[in-house]
C-alpha positions as CSV (number, residue, x, y, z in Angstrom):
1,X,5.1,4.2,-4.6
2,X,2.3,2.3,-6.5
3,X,0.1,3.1,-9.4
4,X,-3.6,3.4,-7.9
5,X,-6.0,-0.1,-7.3
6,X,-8.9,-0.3,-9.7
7,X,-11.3,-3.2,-9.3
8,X,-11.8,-5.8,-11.6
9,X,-15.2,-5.5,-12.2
10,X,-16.7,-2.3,-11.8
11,X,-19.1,-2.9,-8.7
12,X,-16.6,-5.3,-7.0
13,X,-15.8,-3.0,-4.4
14,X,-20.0,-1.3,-3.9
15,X,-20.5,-1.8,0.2
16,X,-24.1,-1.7,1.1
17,X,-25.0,1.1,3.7
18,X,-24.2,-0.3,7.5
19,X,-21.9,-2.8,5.8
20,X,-18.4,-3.7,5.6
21,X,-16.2,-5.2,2.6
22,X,-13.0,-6.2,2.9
23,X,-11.2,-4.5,-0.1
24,X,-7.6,-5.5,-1.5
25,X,-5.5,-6.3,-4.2
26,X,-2.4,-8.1,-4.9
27,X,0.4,-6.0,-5.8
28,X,1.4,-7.9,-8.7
29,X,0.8,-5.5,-11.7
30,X,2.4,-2.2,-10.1
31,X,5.7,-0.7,-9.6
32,X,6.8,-2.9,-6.5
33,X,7.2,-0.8,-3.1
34,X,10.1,-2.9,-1.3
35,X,12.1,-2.0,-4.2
36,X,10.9,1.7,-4.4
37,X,11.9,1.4,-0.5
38,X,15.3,0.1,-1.4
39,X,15.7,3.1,-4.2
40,X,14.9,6.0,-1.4
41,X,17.2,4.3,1.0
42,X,19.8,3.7,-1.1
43,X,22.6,4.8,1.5
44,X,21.1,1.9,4.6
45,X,22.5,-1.0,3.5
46,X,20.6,-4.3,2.9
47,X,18.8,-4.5,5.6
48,X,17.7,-1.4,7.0
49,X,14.3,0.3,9.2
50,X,12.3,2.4,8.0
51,X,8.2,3.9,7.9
52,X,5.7,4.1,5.4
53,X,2.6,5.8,5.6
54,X,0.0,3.5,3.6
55,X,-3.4,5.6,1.9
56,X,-6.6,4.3,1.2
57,X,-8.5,6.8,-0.4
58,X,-12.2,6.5,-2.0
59,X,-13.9,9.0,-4.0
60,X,-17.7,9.3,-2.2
61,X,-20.5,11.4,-3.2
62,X,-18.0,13.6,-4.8
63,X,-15.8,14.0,-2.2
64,X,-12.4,12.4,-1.7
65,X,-12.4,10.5,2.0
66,X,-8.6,8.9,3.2
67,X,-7.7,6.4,5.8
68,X,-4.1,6.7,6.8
69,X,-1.8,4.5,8.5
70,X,1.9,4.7,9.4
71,X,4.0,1.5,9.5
72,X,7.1,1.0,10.2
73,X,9.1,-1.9,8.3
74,X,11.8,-4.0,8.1
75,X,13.4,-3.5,4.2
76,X,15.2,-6.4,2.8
77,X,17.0,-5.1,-0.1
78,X,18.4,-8.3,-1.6
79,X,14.6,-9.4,-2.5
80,X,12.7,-6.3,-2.1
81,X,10.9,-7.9,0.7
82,X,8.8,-5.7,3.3
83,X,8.4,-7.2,6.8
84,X,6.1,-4.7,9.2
85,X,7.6,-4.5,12.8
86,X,5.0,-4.7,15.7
């Protein structure tokens, strides 16, 4: 649903060995995924339920590694808003 996150800088995102980095980036500049949402739900309504699986994937020493996640969300059509349920 989006274009893929490049960082800013080039070694924004290097984590040291043993370490952790939080990682992120603002959707601002990317197709917008409540409204893709809306698009592939066109027959729900305005406000409708749904699940997304959500993909981080990093290429490492060659090999592509991905952390998945399904969510499932609350779609608000008239804004393109996506609320997660817990």
């Amino acid at each position: 649903m989006t274009e893929p996150f490049v960082p800013d800088r080039p070694n924004s995102w290097k984590v040291r060995a043993h370490s952790t980095l939080p990682v992120g980036k603002t959707i601002t500049h990317h197709k917008n995924p409540g409204a893709s949402l809306v698009r592939m739900n066109d027959n729900k309504g305005l406000i409708f339920q749904t699940e997304m699986d959500v993909v981080f994937s990093c290429l490492w020493r060659s090999e592509v590694n991905e952390i998945r996640q399904k969510l499932y969300v609350t779609v608000k059509a008239t804004n393109n808003e996506i609320v997660q349920l817990v």
